[in-house]
NUPA-418945 format. One line per 2 residues: number of its first residue (from 0); their letters; for each residue y, x, z of N, C-alpha, C. Coordinates in Angstrom, 2 decimals. Each point is the difference from the previous one (the first is absolute). Example, Ala and Ser with C-alpha at 12.3 -4.5 7.8 and 13.67 -1.06 7.14 Angstrom:
2
0 = as = -5.69 13.19 7.80 1.19 -0.89 0.00 1.20 0.90 0.00 ~ 1.05 -0.35 -0.72 1.19 0.82 0.06 1.09 -0.77 0.73;
This chain:
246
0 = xx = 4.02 -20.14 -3.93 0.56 -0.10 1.35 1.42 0.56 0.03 ~ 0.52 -0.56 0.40 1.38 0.54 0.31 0.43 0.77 1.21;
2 = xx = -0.70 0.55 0.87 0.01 0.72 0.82 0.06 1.63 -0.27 ~ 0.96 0.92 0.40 0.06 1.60 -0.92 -1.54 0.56 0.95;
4 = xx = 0.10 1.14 -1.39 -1.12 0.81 0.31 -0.05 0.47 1.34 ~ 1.57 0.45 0.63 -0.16 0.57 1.25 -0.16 -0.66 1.11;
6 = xx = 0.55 -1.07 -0.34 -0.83 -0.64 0.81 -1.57 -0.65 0.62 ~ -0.39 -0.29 -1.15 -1.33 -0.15 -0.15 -1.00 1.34 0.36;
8 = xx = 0.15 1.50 0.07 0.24 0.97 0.03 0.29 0.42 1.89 ~ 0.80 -1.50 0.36 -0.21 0.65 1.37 1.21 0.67 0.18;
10 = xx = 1.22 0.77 -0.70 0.95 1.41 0.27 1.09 -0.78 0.25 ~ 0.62 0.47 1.24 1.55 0.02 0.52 0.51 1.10 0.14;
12 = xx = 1.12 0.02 -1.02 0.91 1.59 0.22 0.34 -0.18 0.94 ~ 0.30 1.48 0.78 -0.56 1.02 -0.66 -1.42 0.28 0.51;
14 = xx = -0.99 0.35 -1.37 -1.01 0.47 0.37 -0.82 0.86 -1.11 ~ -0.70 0.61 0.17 -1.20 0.90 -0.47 -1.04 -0.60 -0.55;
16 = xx = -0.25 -0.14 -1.01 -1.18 -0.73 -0.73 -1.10 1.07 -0.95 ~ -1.31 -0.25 0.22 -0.92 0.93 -0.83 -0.84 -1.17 -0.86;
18 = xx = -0.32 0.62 -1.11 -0.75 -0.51 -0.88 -1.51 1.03 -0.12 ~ -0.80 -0.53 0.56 -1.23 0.73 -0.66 -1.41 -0.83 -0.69;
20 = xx = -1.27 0.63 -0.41 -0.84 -0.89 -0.54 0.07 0.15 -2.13 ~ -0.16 -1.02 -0.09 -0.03 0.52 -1.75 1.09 -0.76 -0.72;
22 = xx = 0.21 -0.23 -1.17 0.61 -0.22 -1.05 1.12 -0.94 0.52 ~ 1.41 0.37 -0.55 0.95 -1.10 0.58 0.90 0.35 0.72;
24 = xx = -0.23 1.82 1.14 0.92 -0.13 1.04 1.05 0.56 -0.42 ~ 0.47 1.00 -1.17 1.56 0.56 -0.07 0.25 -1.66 -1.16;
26 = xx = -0.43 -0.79 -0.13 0.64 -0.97 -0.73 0.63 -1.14 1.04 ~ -0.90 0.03 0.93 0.73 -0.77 1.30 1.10 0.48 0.62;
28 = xx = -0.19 1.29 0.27 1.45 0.72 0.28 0.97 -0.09 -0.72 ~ 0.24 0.15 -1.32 0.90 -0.58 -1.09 0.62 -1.44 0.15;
30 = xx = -1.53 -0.63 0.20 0.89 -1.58 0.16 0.82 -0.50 1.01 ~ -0.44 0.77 1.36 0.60 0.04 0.58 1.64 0.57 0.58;
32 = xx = 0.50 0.91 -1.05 1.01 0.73 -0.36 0.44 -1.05 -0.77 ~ -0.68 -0.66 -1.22 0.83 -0.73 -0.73 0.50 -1.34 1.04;
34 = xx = -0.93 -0.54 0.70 0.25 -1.01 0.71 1.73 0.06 0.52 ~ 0.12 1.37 0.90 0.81 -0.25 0.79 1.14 0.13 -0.65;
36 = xx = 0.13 1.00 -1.29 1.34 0.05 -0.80 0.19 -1.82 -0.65 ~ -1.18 -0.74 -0.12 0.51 -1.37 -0.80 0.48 -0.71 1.37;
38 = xx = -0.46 0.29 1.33 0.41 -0.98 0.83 2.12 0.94 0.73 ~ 0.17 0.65 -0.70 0.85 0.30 0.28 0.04 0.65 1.53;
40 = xx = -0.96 0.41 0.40 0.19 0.44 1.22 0.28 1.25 0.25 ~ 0.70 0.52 1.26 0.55 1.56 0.58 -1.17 1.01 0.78;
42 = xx = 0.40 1.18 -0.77 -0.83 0.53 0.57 -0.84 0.86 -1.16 ~ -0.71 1.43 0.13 -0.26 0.11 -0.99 -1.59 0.10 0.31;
44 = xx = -1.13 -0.33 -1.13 -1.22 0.18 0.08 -0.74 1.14 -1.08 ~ -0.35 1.00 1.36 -0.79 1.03 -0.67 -1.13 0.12 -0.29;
46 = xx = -0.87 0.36 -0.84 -0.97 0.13 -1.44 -0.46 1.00 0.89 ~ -0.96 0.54 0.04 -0.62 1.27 0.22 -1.58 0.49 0.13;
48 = xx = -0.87 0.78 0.36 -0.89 -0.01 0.31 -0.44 1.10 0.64 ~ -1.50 -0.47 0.64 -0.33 1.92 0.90 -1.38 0.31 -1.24;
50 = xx = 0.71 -0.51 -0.79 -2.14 0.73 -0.73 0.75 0.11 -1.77 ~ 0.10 -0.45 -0.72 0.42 0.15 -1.37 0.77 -1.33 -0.17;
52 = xx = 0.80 -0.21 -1.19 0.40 -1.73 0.10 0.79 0.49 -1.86 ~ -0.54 -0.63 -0.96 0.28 -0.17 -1.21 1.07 -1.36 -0.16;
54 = xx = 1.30 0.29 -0.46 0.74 -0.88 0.30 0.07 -0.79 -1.91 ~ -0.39 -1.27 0.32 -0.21 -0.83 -0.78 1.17 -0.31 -1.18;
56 = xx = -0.02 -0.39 -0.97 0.95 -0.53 -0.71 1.07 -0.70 0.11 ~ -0.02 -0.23 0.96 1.18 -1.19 0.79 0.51 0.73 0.98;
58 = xx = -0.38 1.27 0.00 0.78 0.38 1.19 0.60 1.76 -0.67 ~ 0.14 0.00 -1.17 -0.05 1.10 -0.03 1.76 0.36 -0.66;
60 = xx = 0.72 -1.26 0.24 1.47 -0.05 0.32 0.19 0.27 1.20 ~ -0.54 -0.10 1.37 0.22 0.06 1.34 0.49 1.69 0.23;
62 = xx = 1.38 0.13 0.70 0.08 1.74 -0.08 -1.41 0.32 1.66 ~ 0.36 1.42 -0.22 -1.45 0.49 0.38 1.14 1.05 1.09;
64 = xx = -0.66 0.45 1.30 0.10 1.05 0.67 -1.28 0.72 -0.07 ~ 0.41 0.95 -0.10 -1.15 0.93 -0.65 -0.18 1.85 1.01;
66 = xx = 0.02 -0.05 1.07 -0.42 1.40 0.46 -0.36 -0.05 1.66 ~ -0.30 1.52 0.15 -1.00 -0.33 1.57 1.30 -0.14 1.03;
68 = xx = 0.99 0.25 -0.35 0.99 0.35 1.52 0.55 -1.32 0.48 ~ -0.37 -0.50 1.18 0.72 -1.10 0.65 1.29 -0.48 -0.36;
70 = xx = 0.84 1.30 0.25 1.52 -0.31 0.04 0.25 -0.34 -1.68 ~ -0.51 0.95 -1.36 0.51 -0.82 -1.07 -0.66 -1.18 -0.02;
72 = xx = -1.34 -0.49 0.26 -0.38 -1.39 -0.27 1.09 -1.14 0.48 ~ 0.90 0.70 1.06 0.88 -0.77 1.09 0.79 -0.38 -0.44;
74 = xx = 0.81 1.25 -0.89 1.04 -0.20 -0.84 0.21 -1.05 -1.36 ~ -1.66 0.70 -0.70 -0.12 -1.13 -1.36 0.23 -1.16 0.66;
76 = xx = -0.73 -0.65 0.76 -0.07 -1.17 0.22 1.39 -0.81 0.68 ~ 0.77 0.86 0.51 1.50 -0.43 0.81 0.72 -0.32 -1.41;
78 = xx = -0.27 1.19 -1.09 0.72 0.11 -1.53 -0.67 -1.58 -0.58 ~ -0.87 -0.16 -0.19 -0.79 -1.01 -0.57 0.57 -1.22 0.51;
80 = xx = 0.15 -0.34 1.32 0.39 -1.04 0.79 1.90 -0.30 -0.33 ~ 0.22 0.89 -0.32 1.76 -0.03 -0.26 0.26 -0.35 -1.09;
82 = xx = -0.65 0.10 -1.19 0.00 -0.46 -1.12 -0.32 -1.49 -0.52 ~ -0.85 -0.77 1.19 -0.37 -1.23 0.10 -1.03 -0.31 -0.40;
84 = xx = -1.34 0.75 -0.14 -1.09 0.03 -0.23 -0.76 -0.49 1.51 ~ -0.82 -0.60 -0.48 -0.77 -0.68 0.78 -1.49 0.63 0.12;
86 = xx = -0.29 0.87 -0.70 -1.80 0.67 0.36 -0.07 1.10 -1.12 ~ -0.64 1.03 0.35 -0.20 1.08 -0.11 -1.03 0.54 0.27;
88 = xx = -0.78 1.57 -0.82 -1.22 0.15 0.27 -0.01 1.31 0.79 ~ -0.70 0.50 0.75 0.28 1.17 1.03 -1.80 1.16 -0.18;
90 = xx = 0.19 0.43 -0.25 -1.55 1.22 -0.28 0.93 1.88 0.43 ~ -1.26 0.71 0.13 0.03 1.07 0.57 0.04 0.71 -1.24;
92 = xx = -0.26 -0.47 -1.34 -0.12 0.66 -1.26 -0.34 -0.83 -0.91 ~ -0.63 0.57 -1.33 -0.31 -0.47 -1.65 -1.30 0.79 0.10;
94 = xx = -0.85 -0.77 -0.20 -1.15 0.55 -0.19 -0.73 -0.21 -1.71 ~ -1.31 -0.25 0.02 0.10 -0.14 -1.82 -0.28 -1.47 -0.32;
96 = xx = 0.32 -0.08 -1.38 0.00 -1.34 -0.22 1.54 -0.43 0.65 ~ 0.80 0.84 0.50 1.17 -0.90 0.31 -0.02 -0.48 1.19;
98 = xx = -0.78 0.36 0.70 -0.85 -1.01 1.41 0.71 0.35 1.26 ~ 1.02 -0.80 0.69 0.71 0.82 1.42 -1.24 -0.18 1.49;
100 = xx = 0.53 1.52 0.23 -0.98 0.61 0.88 0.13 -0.23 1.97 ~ -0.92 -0.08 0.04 0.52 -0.60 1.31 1.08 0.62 1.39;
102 = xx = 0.59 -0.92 0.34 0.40 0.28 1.44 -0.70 0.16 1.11 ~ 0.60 0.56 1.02 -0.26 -0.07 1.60 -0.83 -1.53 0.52;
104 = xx = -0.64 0.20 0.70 -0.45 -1.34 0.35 0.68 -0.72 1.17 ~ 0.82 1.38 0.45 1.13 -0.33 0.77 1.58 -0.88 -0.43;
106 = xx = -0.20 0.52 -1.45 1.16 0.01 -0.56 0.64 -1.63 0.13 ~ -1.03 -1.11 -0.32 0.59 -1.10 -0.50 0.68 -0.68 1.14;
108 = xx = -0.43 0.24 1.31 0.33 -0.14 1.58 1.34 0.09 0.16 ~ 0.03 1.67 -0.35 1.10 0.31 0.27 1.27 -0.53 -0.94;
110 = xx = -0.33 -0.03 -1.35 1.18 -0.42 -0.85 0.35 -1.72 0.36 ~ -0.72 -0.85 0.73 0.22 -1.03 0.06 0.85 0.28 1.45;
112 = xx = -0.45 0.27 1.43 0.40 0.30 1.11 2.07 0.52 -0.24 ~ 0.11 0.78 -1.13 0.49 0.72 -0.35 1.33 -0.82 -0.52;
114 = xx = -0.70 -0.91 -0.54 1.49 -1.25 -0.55 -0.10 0.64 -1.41 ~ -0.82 0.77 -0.56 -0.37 0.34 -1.71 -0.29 -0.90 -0.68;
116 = xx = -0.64 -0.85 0.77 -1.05 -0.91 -0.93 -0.49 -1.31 0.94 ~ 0.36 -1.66 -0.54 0.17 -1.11 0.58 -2.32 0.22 0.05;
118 = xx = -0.55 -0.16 -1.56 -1.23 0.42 0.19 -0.70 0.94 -0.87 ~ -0.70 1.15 0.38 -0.62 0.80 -0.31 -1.64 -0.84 -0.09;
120 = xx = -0.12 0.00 -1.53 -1.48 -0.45 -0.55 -0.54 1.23 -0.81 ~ -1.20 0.53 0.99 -0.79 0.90 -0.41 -1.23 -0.10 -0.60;
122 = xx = -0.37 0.49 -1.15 -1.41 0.33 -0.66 -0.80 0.65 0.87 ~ -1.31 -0.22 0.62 -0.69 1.02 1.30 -1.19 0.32 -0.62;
124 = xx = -0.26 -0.34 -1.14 -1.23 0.46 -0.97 -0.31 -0.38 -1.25 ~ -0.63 0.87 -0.27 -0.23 -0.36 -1.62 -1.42 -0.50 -0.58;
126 = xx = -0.53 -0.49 -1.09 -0.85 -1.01 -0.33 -0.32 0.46 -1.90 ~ 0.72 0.74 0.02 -0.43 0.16 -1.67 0.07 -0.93 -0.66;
128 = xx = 0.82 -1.35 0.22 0.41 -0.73 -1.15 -1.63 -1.06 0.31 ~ -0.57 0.11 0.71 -1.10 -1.44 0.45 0.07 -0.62 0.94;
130 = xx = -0.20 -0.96 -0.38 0.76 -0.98 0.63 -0.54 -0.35 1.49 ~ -0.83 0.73 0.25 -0.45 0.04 1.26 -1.08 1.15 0.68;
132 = xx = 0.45 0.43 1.64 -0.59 1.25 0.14 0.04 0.27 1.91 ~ -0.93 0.97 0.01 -0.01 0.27 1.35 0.41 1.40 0.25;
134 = xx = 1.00 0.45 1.08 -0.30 0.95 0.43 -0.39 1.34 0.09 ~ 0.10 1.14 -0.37 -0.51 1.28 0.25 0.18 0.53 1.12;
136 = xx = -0.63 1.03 0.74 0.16 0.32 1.50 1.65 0.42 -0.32 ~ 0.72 0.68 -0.94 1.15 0.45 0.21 1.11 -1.02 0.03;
138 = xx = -0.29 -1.52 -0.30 0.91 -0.96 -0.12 -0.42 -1.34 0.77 ~ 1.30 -0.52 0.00 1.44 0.41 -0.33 0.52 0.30 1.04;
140 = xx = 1.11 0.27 -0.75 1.06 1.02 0.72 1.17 -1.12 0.56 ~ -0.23 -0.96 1.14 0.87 -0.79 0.22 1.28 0.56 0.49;
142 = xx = 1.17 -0.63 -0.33 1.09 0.62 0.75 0.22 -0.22 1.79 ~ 0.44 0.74 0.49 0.16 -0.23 1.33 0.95 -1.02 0.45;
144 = xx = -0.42 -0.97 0.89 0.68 -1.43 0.63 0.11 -0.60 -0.75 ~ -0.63 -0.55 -1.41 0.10 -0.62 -0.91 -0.19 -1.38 0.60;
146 = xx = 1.04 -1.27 -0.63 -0.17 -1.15 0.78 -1.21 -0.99 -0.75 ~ -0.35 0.26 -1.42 -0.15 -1.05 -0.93 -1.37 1.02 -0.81;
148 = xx = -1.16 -0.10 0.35 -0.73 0.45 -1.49 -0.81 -1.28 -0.85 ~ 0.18 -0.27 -1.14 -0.60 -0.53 -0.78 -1.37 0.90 -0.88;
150 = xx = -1.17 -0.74 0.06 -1.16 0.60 -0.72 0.15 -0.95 -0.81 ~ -0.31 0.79 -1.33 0.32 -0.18 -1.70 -1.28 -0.39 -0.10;
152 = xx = -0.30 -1.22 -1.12 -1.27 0.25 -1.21 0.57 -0.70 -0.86 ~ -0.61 0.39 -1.23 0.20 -1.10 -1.13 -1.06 -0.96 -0.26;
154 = xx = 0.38 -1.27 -0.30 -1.07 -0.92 -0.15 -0.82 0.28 -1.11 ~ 0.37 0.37 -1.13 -0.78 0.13 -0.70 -1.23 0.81 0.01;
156 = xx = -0.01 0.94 1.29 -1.34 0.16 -0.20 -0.93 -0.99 0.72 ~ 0.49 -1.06 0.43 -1.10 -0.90 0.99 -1.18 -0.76 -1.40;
158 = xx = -1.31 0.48 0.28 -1.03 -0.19 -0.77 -0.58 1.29 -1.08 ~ 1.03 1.01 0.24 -0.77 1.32 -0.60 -0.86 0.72 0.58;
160 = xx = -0.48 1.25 -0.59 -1.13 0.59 0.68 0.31 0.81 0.95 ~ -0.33 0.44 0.97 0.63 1.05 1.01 -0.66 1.34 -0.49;
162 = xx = 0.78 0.54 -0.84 0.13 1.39 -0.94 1.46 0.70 -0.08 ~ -0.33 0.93 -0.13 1.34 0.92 -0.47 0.78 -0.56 -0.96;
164 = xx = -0.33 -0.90 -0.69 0.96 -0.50 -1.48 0.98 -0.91 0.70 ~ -0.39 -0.87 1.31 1.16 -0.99 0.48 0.46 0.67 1.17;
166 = xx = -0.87 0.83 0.77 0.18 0.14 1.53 0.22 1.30 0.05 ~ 0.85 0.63 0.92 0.47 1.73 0.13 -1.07 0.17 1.53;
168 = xx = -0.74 0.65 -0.22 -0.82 0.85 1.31 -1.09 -1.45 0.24 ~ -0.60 -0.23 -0.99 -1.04 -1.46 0.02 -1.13 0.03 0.65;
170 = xx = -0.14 1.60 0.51 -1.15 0.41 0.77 0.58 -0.35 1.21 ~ 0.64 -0.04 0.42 1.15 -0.25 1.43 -0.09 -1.42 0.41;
172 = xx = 0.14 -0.68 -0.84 0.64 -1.21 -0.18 -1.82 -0.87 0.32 ~ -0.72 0.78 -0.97 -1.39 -0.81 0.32 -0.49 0.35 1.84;
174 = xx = 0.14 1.01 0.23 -0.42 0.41 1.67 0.72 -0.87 0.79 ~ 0.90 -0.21 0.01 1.05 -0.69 0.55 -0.61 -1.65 0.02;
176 = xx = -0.29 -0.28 -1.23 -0.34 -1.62 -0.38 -1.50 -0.14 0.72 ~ -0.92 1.00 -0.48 -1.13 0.32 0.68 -0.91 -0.40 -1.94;
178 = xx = 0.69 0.08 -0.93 -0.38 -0.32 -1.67 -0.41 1.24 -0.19 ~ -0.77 -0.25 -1.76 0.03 0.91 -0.29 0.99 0.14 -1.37;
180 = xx = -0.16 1.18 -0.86 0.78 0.20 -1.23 -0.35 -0.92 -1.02 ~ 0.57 -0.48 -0.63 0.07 -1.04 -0.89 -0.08 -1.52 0.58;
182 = xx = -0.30 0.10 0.98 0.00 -1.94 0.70 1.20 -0.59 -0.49 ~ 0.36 -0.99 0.01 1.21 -1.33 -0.10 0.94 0.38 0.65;
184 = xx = 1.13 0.95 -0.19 1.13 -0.73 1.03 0.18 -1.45 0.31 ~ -0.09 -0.26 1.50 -0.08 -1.10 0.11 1.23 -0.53 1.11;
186 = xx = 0.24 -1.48 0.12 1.46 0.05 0.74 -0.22 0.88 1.38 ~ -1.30 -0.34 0.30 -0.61 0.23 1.29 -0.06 1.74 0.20;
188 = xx = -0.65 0.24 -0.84 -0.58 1.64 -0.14 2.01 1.10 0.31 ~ 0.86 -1.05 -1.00 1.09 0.69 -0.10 1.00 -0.13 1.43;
190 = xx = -0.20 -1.23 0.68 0.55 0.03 1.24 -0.43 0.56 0.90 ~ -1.55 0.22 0.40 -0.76 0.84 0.44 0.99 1.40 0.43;
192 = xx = -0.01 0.34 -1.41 0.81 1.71 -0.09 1.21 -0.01 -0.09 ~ 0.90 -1.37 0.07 1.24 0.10 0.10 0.60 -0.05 1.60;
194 = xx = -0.95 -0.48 0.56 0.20 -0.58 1.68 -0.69 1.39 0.87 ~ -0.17 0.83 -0.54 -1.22 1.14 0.52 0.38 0.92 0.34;
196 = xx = 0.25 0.88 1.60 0.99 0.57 0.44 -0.44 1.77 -1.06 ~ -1.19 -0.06 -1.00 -0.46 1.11 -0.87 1.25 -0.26 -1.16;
198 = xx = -0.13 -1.53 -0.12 0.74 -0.22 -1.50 1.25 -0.01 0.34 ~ 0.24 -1.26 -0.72 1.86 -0.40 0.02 0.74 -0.07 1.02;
200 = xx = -0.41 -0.15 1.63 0.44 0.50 1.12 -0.09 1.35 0.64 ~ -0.47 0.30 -0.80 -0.32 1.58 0.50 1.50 0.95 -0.03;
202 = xx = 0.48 0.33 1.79 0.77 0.51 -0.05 1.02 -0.42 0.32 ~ 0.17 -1.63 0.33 0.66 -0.78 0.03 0.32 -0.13 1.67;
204 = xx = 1.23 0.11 0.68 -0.23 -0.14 1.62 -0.08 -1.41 -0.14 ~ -0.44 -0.35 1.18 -0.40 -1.31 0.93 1.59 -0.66 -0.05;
206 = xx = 1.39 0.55 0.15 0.95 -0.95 0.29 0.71 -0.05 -1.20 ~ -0.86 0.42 -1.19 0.89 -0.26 -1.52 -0.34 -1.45 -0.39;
208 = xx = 0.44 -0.54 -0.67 -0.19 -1.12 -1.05 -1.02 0.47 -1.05 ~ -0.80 -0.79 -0.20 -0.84 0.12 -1.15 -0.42 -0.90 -0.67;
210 = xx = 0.27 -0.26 -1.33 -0.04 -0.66 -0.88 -0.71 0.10 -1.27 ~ -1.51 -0.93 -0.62 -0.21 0.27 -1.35 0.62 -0.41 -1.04;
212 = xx = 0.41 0.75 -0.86 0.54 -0.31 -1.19 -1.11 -0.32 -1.41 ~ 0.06 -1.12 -0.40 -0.96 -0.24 -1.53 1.19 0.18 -1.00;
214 = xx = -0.20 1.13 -0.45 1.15 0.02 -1.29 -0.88 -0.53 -1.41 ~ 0.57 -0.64 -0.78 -0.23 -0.36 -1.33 -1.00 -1.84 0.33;
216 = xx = 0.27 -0.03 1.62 -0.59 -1.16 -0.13 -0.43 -1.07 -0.86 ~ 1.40 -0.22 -0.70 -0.44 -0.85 -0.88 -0.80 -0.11 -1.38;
218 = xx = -0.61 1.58 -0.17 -1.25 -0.29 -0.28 -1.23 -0.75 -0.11 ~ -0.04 -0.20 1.25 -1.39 -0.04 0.58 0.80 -0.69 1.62;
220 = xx = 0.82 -1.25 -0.39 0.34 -0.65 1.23 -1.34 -0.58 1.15 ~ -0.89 -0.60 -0.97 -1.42 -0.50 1.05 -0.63 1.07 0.29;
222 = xx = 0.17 1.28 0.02 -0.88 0.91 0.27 0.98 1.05 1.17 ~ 1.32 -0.16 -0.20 1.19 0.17 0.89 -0.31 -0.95 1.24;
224 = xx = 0.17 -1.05 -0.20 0.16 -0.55 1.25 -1.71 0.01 0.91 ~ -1.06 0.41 -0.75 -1.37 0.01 0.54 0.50 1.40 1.15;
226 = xx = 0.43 0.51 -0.28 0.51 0.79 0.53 0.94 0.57 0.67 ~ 0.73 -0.73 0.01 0.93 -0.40 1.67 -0.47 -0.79 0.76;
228 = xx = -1.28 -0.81 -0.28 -0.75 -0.88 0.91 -0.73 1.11 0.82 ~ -0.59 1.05 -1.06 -0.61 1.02 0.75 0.42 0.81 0.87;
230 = xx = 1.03 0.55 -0.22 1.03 1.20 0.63 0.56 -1.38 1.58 ~ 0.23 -0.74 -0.32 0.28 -0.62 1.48 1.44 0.04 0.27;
232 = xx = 0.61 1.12 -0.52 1.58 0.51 0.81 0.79 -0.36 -0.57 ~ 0.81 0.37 -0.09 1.38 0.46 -0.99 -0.51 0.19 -1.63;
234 = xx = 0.18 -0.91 -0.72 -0.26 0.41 -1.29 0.78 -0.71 -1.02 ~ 0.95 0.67 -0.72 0.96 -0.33 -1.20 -0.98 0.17 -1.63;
236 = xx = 0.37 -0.87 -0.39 -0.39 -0.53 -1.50 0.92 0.52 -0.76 ~ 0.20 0.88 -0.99 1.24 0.17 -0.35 -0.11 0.74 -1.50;
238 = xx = 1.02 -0.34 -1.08 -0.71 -0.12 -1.68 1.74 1.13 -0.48 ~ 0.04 0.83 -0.03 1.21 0.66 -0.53 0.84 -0.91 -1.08;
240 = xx = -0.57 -0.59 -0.38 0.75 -1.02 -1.21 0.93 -1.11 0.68 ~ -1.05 -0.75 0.75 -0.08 -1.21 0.80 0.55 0.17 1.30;
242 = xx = -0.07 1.04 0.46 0.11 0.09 1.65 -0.58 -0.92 1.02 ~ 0.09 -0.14 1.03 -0.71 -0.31 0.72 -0.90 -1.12 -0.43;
244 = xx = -1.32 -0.34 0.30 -1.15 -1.25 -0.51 -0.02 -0.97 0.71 ~ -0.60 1.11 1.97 -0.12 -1.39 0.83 0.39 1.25 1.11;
């Protein structure tokens, strides 16, 4: 498709975008950074997150603002913007593994409001690297007035077992579906908990945009689209290689 991610995605700068759910979301944020530097556009787009966010291989040229005080984040980023850089990553610290630590949930609001940042795309939870997951009472941590959240899965787990080996909090995820542990992820079972104000909406206000994301679709394209039949809404197909499917 020739249509950009952000669009498909739903986002008009300036705005606030969250990624939560499993496998895929600081890689969407990336692409989306890369997007806007290939389309040549103004404005800069900030990286960030309120929960942990491991910044990927492709992004680990991107300069970084790195501390808790408003006013230097203000500054890096005025510095960053003068130099002709187009996106940048923003955290409260370095945690281990290299991992930047989260911001204010206020923060991404304000740096956009602010004329800092055309869009602020935030990480709002984490998933342990499976590709699909529900929820803990402490998450997520959406940012405040956020215009845009996308819920993450990866296709590849559509037809695995609902266990800890594919799914993060699979005990969650089955209550939610009304399954038990080990059943089929199924397109059905997974939209279930993606549409579920416990799961992938959880947390989400009523006047945001919400959107599912199938990352690695093209996997498992017939088992992708079983599943935007299911989910009903807003749902992007979308292959990091390939970009957009359908």
């Amino acid at each position: 498709m020739d249509l950009p991610l952000h669009e498909a995605l739903g986002i008009t700068r300036p705005a606030v975008f969250a990624t939560v759910g499993g496998g895929g979301k600081t890689t969407v944020l990336f692409a989306l950074a890369a997007e806007w530097e290939a389309a040549g556009g103004e404005g800069l787009t900030v990286l960030t997150t309120t929960t942990r966010m491991t910044i990927p291989r492709e992004g680990r040229t991107m300069p970084l603002a790195i501390g808790r005080d408003d006013a230097f984040r203000a500054g890096a980023l005025d510095d960053i913007r003068s130099r002709g850089l187009s996106s940048a990553v923003v955290g409260s610290g370095r945690g281990d593994r290299e991992r930047v630590l989260a911001v204010e949930p206020s923060w991404p609001r304000q740096a956009v409001d602010a004329g800092l940042a055309s869009l602020v795309g935030a990480e709002a939870d984490g998933s342990r690297g499976r590709p699909f997951k529900a929820p803990a009472l402490h998450e997520p941590i959406i940012p405040e007035r956020v215009d845009v959240v996308a819920a993450v899965i990866g296709a590849g787990v559509l037809g695995r077992p609902l266990d800890e080996r594919s799914v993060h909090r699979p005990e969650i995820v089955a209550r939610i579906a009304g399954a038990e542990i080990g059943d089929e992820v199924t397109p059905e079972l997974a939209a279930k908990v993606l549409t579920s104000a416990d799961g992938g909406r959880k947390g989400v206000p009523e006047s945001t945009e919400f959107v599912v994301l199938v990352s690695g679709a093209g996997r498992d394209l017939e088992g992708s689209r079983a599943l935007a039949s299911a989910v009903g809404g807003r749902v992007v197909l979308w292959d990091v290689g390939s970009g957009l499917l359908e």
